[in-house]
DSSP file (Angstrom, degrees, kcal/mol; ACC not computed):
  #  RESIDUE AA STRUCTURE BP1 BP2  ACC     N-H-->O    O-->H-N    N-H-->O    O-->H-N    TCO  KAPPA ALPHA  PHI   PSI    X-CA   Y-CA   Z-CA
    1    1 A X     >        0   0    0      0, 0.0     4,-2.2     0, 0.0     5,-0.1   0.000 360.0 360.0 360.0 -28.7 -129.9 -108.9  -61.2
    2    2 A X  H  >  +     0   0    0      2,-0.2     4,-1.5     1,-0.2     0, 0.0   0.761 360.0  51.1 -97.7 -22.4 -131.5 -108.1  -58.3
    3    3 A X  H  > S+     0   0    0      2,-0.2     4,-0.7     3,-0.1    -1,-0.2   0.625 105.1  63.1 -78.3 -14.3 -128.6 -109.7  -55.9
    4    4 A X  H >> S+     0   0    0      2,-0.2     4,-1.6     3,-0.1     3,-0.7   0.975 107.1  40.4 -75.4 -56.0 -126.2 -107.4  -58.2
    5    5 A X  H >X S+     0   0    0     -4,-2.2     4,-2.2     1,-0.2     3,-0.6   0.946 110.7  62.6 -67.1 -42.0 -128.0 -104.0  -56.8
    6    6 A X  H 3X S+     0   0    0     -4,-1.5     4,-1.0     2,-0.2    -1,-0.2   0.739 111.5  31.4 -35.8 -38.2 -128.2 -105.4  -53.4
    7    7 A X  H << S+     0   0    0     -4,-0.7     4,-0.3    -3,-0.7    -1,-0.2   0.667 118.9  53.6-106.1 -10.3 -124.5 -105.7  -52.9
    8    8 A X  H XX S+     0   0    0     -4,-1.6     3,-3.0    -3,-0.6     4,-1.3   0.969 111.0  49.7 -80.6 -50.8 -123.9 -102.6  -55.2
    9    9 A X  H 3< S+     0   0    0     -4,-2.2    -2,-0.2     1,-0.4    -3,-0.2   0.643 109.8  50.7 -22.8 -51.4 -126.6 -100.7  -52.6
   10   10 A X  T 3X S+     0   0    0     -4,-1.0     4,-0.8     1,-0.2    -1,-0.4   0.352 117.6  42.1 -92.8  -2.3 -124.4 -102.2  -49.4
   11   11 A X  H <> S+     0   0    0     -3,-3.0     4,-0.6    -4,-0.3    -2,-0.2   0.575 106.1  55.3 -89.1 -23.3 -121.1 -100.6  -51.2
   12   12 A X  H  < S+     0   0    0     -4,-1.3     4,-0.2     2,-0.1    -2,-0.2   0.380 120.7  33.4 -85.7   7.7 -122.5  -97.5  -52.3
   13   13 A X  H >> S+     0   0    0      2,-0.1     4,-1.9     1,-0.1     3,-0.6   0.772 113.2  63.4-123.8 -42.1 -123.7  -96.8  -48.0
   14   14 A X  H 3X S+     0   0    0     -4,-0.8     4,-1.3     1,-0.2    -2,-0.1   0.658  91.3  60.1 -64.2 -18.5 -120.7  -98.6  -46.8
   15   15 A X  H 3X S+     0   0    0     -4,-0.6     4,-2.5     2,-0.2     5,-0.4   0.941 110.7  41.4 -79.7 -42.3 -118.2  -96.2  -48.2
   16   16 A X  H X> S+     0   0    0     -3,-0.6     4,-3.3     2,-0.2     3,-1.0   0.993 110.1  56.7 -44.8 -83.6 -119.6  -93.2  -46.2
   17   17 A X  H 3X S+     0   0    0     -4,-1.9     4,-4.3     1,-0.2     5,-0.4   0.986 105.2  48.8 -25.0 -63.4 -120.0  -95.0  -43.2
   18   18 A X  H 3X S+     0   0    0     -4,-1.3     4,-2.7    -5,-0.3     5,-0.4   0.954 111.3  53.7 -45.9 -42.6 -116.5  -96.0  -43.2
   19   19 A X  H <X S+     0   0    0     -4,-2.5     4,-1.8    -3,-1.0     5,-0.2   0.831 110.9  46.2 -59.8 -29.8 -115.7  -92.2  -43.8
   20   20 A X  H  < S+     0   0    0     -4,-3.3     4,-0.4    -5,-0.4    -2,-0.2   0.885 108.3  54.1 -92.2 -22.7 -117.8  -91.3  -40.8
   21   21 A X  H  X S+     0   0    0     -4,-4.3     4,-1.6    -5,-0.5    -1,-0.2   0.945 112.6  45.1 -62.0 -59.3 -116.2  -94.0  -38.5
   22   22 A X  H  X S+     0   0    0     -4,-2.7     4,-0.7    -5,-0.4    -2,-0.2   0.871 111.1  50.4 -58.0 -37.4 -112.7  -92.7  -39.2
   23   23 A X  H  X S+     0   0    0     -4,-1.8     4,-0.6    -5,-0.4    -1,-0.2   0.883 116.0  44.0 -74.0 -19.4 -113.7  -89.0  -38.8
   24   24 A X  H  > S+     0   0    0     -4,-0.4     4,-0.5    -5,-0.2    -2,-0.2   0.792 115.4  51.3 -91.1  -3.3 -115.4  -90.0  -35.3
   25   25 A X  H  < S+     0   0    0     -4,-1.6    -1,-0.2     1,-0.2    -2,-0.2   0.266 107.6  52.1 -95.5  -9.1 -112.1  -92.4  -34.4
   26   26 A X  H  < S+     0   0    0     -4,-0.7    33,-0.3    -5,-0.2    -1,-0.2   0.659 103.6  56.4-129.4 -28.6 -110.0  -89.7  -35.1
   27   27 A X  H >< S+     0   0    0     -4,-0.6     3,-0.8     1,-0.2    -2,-0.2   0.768 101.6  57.7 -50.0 -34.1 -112.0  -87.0  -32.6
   28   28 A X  T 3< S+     0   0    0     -4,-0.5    -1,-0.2     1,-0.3    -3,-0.1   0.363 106.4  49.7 -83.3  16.6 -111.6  -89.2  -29.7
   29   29 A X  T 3  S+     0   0    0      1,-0.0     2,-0.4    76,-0.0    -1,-0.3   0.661  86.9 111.5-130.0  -4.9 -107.8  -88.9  -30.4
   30   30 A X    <   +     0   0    0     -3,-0.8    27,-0.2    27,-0.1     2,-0.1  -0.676  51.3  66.1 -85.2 141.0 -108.0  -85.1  -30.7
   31   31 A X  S    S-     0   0    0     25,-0.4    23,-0.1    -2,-0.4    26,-0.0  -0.442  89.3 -62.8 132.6 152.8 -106.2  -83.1  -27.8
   32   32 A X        -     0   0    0     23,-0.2   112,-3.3    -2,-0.1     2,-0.3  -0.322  57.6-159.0 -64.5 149.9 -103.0  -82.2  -26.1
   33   33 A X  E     -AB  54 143A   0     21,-1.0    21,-5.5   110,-0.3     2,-0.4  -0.967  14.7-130.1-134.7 128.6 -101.4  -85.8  -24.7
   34   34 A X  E     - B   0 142A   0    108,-1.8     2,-1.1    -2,-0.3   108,-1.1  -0.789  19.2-133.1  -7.8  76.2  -98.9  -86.2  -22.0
   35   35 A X  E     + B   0 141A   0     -2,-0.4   106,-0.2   106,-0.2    15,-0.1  -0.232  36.4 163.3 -64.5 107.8  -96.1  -88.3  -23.0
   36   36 A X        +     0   0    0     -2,-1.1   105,-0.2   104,-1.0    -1,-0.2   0.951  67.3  18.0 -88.8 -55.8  -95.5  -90.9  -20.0
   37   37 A X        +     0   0    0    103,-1.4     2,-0.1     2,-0.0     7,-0.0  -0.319  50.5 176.0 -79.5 179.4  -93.5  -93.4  -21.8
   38   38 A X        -     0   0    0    101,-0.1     7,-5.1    -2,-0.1     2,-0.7  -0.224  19.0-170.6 167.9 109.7  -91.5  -93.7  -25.0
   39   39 A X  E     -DC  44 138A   0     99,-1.9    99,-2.3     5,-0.3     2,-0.4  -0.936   8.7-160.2-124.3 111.7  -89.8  -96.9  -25.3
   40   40 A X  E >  S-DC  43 137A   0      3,-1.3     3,-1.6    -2,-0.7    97,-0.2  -0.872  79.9 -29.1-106.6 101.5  -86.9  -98.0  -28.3
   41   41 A X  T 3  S-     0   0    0     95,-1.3    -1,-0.2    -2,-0.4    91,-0.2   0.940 126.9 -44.5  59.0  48.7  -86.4 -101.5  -28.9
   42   42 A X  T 3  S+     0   0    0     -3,-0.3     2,-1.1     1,-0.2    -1,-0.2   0.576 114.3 115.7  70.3   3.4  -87.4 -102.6  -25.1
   43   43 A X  E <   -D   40   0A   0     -3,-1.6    -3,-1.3    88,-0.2     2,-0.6  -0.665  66.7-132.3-115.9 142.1  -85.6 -100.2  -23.8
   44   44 A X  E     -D   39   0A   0     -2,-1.1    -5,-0.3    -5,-0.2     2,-0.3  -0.350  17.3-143.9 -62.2 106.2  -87.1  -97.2  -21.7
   45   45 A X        -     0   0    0     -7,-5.1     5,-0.1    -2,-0.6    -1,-0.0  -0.575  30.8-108.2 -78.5 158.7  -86.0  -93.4  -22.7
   46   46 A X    >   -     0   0    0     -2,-0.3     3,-2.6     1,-0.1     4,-0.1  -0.343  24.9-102.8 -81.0 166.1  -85.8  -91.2  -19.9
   47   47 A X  G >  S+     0   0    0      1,-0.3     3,-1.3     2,-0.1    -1,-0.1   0.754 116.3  50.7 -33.4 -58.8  -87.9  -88.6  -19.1
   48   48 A X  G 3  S+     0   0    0      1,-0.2    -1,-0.3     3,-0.0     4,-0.1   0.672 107.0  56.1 -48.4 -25.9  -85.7  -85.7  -20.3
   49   49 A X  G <  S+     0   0    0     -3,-2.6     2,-0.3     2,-0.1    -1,-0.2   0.224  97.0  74.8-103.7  26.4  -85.0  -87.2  -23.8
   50   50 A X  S <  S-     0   0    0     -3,-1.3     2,-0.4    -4,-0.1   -12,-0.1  -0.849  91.9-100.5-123.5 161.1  -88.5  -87.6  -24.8
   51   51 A X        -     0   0    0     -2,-0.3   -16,-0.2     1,-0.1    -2,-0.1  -0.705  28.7-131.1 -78.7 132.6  -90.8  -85.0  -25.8
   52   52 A X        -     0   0    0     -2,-0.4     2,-0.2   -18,-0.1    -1,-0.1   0.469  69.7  -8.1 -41.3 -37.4  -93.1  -83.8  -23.4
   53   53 A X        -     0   0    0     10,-0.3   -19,-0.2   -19,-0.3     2,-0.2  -0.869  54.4-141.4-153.2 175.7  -96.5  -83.7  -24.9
   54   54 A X  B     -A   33   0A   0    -21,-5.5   -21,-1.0    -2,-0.2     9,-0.2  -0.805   8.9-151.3-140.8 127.8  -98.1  -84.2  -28.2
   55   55 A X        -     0   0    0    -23,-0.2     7,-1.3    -2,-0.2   -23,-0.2  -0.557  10.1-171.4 -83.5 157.4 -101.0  -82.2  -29.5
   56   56 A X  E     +E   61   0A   0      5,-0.2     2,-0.5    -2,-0.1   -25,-0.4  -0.692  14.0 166.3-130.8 103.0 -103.3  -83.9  -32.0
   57   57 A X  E >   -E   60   0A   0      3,-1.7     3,-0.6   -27,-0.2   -30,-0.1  -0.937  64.8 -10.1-117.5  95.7 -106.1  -81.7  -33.8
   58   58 A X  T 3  S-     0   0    0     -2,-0.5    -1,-0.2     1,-0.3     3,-0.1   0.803 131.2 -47.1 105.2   7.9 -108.2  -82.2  -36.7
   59   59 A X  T 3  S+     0   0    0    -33,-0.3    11,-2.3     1,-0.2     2,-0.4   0.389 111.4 126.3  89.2 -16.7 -106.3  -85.6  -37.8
   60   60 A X  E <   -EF  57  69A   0     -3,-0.6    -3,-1.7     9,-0.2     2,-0.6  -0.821  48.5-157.0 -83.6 121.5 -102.8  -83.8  -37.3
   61   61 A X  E     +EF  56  68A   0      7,-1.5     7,-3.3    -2,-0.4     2,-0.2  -0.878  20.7 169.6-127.0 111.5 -100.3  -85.1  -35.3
   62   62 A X        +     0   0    0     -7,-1.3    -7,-0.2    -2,-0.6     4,-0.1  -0.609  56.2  46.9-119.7-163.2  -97.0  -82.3  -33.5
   63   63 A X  S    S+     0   0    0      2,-0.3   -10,-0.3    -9,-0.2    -1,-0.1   0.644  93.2  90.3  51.1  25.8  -94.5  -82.2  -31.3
   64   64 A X  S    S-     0   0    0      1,-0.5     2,-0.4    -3,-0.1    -2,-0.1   0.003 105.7 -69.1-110.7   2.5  -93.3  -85.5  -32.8
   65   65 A X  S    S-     0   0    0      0, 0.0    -1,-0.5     0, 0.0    -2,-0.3  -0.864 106.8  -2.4 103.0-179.5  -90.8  -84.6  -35.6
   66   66 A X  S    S-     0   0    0     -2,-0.4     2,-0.3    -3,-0.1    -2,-0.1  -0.270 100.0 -81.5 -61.2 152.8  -92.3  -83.0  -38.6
   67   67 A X        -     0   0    0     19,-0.2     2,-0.5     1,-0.1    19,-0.5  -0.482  51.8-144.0 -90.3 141.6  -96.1  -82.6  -38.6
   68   68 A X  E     -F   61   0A   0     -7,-3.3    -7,-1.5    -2,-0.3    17,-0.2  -0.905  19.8-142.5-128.9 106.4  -98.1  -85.5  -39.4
   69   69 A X  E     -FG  60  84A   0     15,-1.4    15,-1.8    -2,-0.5     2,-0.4  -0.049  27.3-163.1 -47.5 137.0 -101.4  -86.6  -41.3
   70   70 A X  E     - G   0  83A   0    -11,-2.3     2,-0.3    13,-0.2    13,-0.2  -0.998  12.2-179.3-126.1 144.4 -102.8  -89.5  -39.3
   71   71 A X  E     - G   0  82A   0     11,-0.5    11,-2.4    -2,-0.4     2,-0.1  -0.985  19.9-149.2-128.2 122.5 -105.5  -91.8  -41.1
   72   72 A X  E     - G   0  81A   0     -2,-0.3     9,-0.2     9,-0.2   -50,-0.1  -0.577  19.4-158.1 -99.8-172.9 -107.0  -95.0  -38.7
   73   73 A X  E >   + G   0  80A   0      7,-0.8     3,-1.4    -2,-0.1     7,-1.1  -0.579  15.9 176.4-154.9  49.0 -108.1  -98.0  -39.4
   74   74 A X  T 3  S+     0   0    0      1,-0.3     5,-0.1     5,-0.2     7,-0.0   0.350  75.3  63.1 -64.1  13.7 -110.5  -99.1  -36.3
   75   75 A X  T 3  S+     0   0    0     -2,-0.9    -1,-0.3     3,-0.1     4,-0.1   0.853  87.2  89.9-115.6 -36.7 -111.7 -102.3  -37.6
   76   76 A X  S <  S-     0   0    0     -3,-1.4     3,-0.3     2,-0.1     2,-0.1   0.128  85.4 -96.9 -45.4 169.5 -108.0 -103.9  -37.6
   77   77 A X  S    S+     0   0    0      1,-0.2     2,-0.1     2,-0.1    -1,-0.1  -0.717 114.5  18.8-144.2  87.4 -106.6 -105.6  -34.8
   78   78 A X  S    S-     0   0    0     20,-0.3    -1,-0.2    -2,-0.1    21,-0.1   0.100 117.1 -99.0 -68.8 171.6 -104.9 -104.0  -33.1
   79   79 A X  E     - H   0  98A   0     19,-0.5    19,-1.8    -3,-0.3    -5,-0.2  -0.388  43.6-122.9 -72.6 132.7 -106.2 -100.7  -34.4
   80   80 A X  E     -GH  73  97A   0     -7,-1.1    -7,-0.8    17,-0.2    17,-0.2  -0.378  18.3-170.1 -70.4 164.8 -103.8  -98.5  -37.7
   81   81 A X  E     -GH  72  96A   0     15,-0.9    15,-2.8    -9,-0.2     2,-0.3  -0.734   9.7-154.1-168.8 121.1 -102.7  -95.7  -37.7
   82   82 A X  E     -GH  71  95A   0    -11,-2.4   -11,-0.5    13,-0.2     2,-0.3  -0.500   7.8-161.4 -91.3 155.2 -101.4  -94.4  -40.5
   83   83 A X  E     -GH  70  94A   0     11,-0.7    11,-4.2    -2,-0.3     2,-0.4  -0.894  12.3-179.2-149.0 102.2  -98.4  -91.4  -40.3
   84   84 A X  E     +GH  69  93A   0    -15,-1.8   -15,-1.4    -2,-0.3     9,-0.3  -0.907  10.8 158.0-138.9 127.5  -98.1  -89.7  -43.2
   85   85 A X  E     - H   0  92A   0      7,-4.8     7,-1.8    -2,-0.4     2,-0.3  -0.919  31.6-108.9-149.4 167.4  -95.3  -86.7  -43.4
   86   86 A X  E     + H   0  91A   0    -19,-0.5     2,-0.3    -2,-0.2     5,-0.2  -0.947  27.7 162.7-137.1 123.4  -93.2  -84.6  -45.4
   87   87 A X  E >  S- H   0  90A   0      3,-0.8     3,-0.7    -2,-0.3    -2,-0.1  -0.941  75.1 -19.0 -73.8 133.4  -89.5  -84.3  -45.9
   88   88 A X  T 3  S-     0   0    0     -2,-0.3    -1,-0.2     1,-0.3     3,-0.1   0.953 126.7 -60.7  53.4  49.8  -87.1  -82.6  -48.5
   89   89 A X  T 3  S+     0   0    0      1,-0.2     2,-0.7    -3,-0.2    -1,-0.3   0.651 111.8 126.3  60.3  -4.4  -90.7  -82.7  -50.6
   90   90 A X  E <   -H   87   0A   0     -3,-0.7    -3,-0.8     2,-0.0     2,-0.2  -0.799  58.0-136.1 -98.9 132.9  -90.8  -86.2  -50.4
   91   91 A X  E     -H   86   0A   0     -2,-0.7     2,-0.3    -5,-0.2    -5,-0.2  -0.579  25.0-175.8 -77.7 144.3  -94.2  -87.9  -48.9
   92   92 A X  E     -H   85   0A   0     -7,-1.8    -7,-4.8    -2,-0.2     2,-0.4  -0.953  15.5-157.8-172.1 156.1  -93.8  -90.7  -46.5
   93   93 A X  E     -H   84   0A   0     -2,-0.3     2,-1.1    -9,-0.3    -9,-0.2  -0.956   9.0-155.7-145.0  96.7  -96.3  -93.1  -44.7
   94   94 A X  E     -H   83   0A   0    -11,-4.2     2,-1.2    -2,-0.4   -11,-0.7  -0.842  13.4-134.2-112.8 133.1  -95.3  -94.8  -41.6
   95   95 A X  E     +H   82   0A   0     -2,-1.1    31,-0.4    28,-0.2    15,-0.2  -0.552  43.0 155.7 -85.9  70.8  -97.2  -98.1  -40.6
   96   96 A X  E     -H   81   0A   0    -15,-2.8   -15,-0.9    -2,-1.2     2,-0.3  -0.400  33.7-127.9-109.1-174.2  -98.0  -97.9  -37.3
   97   97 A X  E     -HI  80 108A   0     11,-3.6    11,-1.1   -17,-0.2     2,-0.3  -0.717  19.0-167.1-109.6 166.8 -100.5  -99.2  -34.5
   98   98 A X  E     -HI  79 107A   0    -19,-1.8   -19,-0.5    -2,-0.3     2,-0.3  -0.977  13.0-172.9-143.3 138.5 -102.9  -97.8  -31.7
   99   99 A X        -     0   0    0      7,-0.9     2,-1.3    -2,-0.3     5,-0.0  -0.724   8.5-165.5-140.9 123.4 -104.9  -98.3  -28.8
  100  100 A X        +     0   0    0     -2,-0.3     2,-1.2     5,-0.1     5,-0.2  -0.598  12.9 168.4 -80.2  68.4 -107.1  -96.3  -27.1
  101  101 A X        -     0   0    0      3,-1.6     2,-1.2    -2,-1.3     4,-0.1  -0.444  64.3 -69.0 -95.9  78.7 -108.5  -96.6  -23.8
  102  102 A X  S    S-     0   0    0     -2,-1.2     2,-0.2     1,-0.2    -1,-0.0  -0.696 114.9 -12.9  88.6-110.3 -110.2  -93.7  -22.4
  103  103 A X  S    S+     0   0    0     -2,-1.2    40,-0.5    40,-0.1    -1,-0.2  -0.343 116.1  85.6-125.9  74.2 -107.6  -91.3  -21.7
  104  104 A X  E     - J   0 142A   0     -2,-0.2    -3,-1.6    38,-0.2     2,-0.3  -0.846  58.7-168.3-153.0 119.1 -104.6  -93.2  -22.0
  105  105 A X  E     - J   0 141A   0     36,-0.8    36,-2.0    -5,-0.2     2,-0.3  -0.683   6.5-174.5-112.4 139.0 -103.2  -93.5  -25.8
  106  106 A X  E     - J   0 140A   0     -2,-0.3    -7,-0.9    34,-0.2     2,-0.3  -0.876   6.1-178.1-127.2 163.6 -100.4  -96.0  -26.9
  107  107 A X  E     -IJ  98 139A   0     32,-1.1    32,-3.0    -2,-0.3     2,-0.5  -0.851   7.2-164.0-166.7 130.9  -99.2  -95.6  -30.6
  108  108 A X  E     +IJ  97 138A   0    -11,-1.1   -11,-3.6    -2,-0.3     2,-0.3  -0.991  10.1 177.2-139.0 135.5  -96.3  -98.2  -32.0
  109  109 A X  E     - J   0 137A   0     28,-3.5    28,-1.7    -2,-0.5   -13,-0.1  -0.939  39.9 -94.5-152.9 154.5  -94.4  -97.7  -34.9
  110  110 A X  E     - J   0 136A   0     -2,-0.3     2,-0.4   -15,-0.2    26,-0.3  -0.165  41.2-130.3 -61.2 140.9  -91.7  -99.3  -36.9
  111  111 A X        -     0   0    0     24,-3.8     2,-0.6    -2,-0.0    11,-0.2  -0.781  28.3-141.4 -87.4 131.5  -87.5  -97.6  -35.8
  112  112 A X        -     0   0    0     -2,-0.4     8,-0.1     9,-0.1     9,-0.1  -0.913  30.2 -74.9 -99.4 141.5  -86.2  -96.9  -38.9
  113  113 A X        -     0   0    0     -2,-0.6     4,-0.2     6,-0.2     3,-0.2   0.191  42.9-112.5   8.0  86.7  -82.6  -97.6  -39.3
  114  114 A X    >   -     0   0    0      1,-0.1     3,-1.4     2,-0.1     5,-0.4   0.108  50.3 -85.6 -68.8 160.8  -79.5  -95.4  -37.8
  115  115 A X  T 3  S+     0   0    0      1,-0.3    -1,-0.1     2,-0.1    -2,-0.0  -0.292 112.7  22.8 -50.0 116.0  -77.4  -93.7  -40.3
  116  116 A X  T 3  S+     0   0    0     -2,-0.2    -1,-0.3    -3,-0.2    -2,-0.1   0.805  84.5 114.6  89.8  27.0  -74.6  -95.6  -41.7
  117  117 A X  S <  S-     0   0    0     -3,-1.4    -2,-0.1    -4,-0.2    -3,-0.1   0.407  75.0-134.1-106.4  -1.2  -76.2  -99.0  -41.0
  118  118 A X        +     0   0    0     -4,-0.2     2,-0.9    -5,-0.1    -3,-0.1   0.643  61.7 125.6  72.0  17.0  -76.5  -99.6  -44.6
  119  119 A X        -     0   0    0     -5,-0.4    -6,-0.2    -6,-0.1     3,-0.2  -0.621  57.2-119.8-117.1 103.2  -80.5 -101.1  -44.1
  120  120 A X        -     0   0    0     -2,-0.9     2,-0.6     1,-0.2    -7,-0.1   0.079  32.2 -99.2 -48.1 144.6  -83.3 -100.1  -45.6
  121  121 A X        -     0   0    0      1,-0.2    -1,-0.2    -8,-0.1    -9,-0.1  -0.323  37.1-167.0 -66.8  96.7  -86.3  -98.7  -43.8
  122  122 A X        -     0   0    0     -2,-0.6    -1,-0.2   -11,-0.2   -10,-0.1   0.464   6.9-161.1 -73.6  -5.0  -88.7 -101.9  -43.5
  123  123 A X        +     0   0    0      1,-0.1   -28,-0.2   -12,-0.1     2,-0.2   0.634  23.4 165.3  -2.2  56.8  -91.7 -100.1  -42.5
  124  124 A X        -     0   0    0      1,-0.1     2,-0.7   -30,-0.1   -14,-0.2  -0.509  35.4-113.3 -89.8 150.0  -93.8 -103.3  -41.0
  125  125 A X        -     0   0    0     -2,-0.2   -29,-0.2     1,-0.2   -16,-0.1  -0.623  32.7 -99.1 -50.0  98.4  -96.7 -102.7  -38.8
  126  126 A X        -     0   0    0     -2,-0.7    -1,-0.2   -31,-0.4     3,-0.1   0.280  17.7-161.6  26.6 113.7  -96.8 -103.5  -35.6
  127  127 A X  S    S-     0   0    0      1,-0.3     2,-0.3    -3,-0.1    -1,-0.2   0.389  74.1 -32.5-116.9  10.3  -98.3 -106.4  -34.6
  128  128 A X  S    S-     0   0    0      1,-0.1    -1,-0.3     2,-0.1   -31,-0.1  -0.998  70.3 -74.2 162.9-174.7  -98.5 -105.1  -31.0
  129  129 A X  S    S+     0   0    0     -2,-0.3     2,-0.2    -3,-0.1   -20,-0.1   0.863  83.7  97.8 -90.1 -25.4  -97.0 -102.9  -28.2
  130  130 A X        -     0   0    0      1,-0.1    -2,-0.1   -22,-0.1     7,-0.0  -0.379  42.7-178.2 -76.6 124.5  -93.8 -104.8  -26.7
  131  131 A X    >   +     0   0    0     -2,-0.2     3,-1.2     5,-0.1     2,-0.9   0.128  34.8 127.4 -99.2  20.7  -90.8 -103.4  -28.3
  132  132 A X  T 3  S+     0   0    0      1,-0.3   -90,-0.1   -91,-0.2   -91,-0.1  -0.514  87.4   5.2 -85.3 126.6  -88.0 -105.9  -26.5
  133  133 A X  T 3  S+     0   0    0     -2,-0.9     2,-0.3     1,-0.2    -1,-0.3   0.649 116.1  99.0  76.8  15.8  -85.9 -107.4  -29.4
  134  134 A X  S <  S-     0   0    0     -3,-1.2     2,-1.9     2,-0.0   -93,-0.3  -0.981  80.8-115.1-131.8 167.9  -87.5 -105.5  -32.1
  135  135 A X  S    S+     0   0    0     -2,-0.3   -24,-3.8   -94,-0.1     2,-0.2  -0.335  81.0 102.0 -58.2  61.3  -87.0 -102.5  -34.2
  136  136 A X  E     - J   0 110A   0     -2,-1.9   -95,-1.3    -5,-0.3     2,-0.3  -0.477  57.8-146.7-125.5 178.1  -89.8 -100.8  -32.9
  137  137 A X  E     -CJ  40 109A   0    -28,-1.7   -28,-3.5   -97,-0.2     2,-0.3  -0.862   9.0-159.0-168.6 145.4  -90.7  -97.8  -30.1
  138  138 A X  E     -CJ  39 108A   0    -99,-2.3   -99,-1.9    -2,-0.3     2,-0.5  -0.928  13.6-159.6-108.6 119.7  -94.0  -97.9  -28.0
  139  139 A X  E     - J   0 107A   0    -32,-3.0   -32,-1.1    -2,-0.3     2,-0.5  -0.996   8.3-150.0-111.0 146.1  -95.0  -93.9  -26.6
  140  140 A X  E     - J   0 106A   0     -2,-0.5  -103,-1.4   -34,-0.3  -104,-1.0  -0.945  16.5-168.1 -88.8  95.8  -97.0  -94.2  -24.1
  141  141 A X  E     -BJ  35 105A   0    -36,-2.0   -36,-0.8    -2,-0.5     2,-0.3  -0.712  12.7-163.6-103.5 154.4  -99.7  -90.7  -23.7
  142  142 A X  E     -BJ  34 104A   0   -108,-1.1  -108,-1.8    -2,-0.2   -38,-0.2  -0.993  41.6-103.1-125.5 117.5 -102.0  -89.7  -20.9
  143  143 A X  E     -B   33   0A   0    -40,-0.5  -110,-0.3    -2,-0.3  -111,-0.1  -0.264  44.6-109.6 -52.5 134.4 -104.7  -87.0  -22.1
  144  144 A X        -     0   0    0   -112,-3.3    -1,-0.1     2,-0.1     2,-0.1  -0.473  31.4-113.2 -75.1 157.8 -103.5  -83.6  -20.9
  145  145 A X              0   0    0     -2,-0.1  -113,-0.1    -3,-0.1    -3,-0.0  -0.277 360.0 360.0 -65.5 154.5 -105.7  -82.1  -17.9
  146  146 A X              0   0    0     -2,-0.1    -2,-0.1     0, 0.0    -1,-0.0   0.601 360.0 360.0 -90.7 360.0 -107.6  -79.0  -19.1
């Protein structure tokens, strides 16, 4: 009995915690970011066909597409990051990765498909940042100056 409240006791503090890790993982990622890279299947785009910056405020991620809930996962390895948006009313969750070093941001997520290619949208994680010979794209951020 007494190991049964002991591990309910470490589940009932861990859920909080957890809360309070994501809500401080997710400050250090607010603010406008430079895009310096942005890289498709190993291949670089240039500077002119990438978006410029990205803001992120508050767990909300623009200038990307349609605006987008981000949820982490800091205890993974490399770190989630969850990308969670809406089109035509429909919710959708993309399964990507992050890593954060000081003020330089990397974030890698699964390419989904081009139009007519008949293939459904696989939406696997990342297992890392090199994107040569997979369906993937790497962007590359630098925290904007204020």
């Amino acid at each position: 009995m007494r190991l049964r409240l002991i591990a309910m006791s470490a589940i009932l503090v861990s859920g909080p915690v957890l809360a309070t890790d994501e809500k401080d993982e997710m400050k250090k990622l607010d603010g406008r970011w430079d895009v310096t890279a942005l890289v498709m299947a190993g291949t670089e785009t240039p500077a002119d066909k990438r978006p410029k910056s990205l803001t992120i405020k508050a767990g909300v991620l623009t200038g990307f597409g349609p605006e987008m809930n981000l949820a982490t996962d800091a205890t993974k390895s490399p770190k989630w990051l969850n990308m969670t948006f809406k089109r035509e009313g429909t919710e959708s969750t993309v399964n990507a990765v992050y890593a954060l070093d000081g003020d330089t941001l990397k974030i890698c997520l699964p390419l989904a498909p081009a139009k007519g290619q008949g293939k459904g949208f696989e939406n696997k994680r990342p297992e890392g940042f090199e994107t040569k010979d997979k369906a993937e794209m790497m962007i590359a951020l630098k925290r904007a100056k204020k």
